[in-house]
N, C-alpha and C positions, 0 to 999 in steps of 0.2 A: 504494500500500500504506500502511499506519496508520503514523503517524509516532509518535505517542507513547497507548499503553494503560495502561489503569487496570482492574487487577483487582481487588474487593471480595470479601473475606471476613471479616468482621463477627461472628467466632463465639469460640471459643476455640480454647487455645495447640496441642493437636494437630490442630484443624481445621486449623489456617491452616498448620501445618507439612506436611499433607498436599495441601496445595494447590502445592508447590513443583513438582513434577511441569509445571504447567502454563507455570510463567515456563521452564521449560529450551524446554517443545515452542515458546514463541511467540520464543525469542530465536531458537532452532536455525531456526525456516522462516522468521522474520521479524529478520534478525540487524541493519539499522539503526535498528530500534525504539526508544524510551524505554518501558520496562515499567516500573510503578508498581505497589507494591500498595498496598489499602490495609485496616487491620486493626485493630482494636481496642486500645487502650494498655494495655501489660503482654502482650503476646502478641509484640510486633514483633521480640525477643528469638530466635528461631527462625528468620527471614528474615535475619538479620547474616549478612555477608561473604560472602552469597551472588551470585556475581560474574552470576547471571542475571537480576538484578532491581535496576533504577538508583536507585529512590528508595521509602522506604517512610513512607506518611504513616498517621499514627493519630489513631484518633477517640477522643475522653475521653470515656466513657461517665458520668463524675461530671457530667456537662453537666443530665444528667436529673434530680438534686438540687438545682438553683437554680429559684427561686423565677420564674413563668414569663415576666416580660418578660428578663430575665438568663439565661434560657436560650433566648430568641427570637432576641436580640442577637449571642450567641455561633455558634448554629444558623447564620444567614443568615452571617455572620462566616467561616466553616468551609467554607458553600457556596459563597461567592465566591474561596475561597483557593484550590478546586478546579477551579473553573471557569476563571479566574488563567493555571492552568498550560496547558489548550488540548489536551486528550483528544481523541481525532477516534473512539475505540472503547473502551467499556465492558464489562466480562467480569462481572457481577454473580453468583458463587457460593454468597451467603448463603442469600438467598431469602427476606432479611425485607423490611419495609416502609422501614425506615431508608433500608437500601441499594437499595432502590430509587428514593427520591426523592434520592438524592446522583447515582445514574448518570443520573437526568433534568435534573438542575438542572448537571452538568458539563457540559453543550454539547456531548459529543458525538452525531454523527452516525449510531453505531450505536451503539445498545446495547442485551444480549443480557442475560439474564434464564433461571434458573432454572426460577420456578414465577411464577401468578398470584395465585396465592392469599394474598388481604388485603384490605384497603381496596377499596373500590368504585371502579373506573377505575386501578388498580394498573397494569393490564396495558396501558394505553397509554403508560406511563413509562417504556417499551422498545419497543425497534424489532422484536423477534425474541424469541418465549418458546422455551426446547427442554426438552424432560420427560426426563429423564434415568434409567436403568434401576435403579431401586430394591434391585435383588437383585445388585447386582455393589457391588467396594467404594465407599469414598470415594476411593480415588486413581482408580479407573479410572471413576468417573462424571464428574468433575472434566475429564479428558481426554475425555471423549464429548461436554464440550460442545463442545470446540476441535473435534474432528471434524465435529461437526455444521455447523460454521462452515466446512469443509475447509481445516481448517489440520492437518496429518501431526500425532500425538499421542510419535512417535518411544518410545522405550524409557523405559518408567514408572521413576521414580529419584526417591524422598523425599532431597533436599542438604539436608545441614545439615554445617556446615562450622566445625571447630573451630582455633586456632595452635596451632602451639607450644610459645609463653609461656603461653596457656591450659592445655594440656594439663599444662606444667610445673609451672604453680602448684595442678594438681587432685593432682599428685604428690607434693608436697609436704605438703599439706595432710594427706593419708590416708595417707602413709608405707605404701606396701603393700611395702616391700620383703624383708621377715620373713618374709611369707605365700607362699602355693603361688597365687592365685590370688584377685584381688577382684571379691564379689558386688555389685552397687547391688541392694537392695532397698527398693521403694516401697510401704507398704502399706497408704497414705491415699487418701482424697480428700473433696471439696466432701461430695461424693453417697455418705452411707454405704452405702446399697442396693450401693455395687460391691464394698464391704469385705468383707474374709475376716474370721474371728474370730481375735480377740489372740491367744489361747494357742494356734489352729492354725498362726501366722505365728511364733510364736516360737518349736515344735518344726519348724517349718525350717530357722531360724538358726541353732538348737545342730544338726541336722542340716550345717550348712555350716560350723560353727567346729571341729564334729569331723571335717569333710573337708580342714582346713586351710587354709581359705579367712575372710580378710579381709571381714568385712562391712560396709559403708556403707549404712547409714539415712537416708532422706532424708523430706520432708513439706514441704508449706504450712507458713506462723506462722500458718494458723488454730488458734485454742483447741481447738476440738475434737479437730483432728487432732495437735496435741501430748501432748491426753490419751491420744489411742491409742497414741500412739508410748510414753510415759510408760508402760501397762496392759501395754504388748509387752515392755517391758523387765522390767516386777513379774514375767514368769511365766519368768525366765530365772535361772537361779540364780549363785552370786559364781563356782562356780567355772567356768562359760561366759563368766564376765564380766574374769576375772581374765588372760587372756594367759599363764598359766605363766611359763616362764622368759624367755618372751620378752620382748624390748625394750618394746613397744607393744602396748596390749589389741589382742583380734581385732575391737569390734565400736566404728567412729569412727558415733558419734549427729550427724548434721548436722540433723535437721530443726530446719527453721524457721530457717535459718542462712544461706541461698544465696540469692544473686537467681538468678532463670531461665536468666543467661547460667553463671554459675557451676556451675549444677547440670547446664549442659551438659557444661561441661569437666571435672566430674566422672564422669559417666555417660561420658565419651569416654574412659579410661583405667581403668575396670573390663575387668572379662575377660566378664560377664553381667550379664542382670538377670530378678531375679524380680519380681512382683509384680502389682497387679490394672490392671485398664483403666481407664486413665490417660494424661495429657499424658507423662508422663518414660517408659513403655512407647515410645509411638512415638519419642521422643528417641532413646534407645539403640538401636531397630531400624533406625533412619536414618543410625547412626553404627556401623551391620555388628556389633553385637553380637547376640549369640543370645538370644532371650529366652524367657522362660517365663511366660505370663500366665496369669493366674485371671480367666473371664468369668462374668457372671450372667447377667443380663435383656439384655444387647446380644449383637446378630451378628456372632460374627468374619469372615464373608463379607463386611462392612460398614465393621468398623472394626479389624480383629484386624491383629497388628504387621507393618508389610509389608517385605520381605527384599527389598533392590536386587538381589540377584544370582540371583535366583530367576527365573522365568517370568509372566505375566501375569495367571495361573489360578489364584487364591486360594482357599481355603478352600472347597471346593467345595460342603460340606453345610451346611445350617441351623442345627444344635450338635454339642455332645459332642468330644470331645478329634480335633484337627485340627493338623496340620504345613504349614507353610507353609516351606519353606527352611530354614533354622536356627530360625527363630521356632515355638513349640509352645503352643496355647491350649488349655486345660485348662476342660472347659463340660461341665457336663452334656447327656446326648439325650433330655431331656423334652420333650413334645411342647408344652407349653408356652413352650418355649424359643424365640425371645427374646420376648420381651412389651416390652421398652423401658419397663416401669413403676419407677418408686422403691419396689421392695420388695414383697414379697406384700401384698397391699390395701393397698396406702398405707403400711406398718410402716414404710419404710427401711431392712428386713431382707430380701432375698434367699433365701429357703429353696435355692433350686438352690446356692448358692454355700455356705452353711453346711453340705451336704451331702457336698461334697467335703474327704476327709481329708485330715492332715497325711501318714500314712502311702503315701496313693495320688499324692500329691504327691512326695512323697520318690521313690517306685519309680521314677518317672518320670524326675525330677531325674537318680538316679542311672543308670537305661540314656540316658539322650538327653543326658543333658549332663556330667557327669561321665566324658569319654573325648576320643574324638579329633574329637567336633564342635567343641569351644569353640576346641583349637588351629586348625580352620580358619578360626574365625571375626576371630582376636583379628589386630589391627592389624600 
């Protein structure tokens, strides 16, 4: 049996945090193993203290910025520190070109491959290609490859594993102890095409400050996404802003404030989270909070926030508002739906997503979540 595995996933931070699924099913059938991942730098954050997974190495994609024999040198450099370690099986889940010439040039003896699609002779850089079923999510394609290999895929569980001390210090930080209950709402990202409008995100927050709930704002320190954050607060007025008599305003602004691991153990000591599809969505659905997402142009049969305590059978339609467990994704049913483009023609604007109101957002809010789902959900 394999002595030491190296899984690649080379994408971003909730790719790779949905891949955790697979270190439990390879330590559970293969429990002498050395499991490795390995993941992109600035994503590896999501994989900590996760006691299924022995070593996690990352690849600096600022590599691709140097000038090309300084990026030759360090390349081959990187190859041989992999190779170093003595992989005997390769799990390649990206399915790009990168990681595929890393699971070739590691010496191991198998290795297993997503897709071929790339470069010419891609596909003999693996011992074994498996085409994995497109219409089921990312967690359970993820495990369909270990089945294919027959290795038991056992019980799908997105781990993400917080202390403590972490959690203590996300407590302190946000002082929610004034409040009835603290929301994490996220309502950035890279890709504005997933964005909701300002002023609809903001007649939710005063919907949630007038339900007595504590709000936490989070984002990137991208510029952009601080100006939304910035544009979400202009449409809020002093006295949602103001806390009453209370101790501490209702609404702590972190964006652009948290490294990755922080914004964990922030998102681990809320009661919810609202917000669109995004890395800190699956955070909190990993970490048994209920969520409420806003989708556009993606499949929540695909990617929509997956519930450990739930069943296997995700999101079973194409769009339009679906429950999964505690997790509720909030998509229009146009047939349309998903396209996976940035935006209606190129804009970076979402028409299905600027379609849905703040008001049919709220209805929602308040039958599905504002009752006795949140106390089943909370820690």
């Amino acid at each position: 049996m394999y002595k030491k595995i190296l899984v690649i996933k080379l994408r971003h931070i909730g790719d790779v945090l949905l891949t955790t699924p697979v270190a439990r099913a390879l330590k559970e059938n293969i429990p002498e193993s050395f499991v490795a991942f390995l993941v992109n730098k600035g994503t590896e954050a999501v994989l900590e203290k996760n006691h299924y997974i022995d070593q996690v190495i990352t690849y600096d994609r600022g590599v691709k910025k140097m000038h090309f024999f300084k990026r030759y040198t360090e390349e081959i450099k990187f190859l041989k520190e992999i190779k170093k370690i003595g992989f005997d099986l390769t799990i390649d889940l990206t399915g790009g070109d990168r990681a595929a010439v890393i699971s070739y040039f590691s010496g191991a003896k198998r290795r297993v491959g997503i897709r071929a699609r790339g470069f010419l002779g891609k596909k003999y850089l693996y011992t074994e290609i498996f085409e994995t079923n497109g219409k089921k999510h990312t967690v359970l394609q993820n495990l369909e490859v270990l089945e294919k290999m027959g290795i038991k895929k056992g019980k799908p569980q997105v781990i993400l594993n917080v202390t403590e001390d972490e959690k203590e210090w996300a407590r302190n930080l946000i002082s929610p102890s004034n409040y009835h209950k603290v929301v994490h709402i996220h309502p950035t990202s890279r890709w504005l095409f997933k964005c909701w409008k300002d002023e609809y995100i903001a007649e939710v927050i005063k919907w949630f400050i007038e339900k007595d709930y504590k709000v936490v704002l989070t984002s990137s320190a991208e510029m952009n996404e601080l100006k939304k954050i910035d544009s979400i607060l202009s449409h809020i007025s002093v006295r949602y802003l103001s806390g009453g008599n209370r101790q501490s305003n209702p609404i702590v602004n972190l964006a652009g404030k948290l490294t990755l691991r922080q914004l964990i153990a922030v998102s681990s000591v809320c009661d919810i989270y609202f917000g669109i599809d995004t890395a800190p969505m699956h955070i909190a659905a990993a970490l048994g909070k209920p969520v409420v997402a806003l989708f556009g142009p993606s499949g929540a049969f695909h990617w929509g926030p997956w519930d450990n305590k739930a069943n296997d059978n995700p999101y079973k339609r194409r769009n339009g508002i679906q429950k999964f467990g505690g997790n509720i994704v909030i998509q229009r049913d146009w047939s349309c739906i998903p396209c996976g483009n940035d935006g209606c023609e190129g804009s970076k604007i979402s028409k299905c997503l600027f379609d849905i109101s703040p008001d049919e957002v709220i209805k929602i809010l308040s039958s599905n979540i504002d009752n006795s789902n949140m106390e089943q959900n909370e820690n």
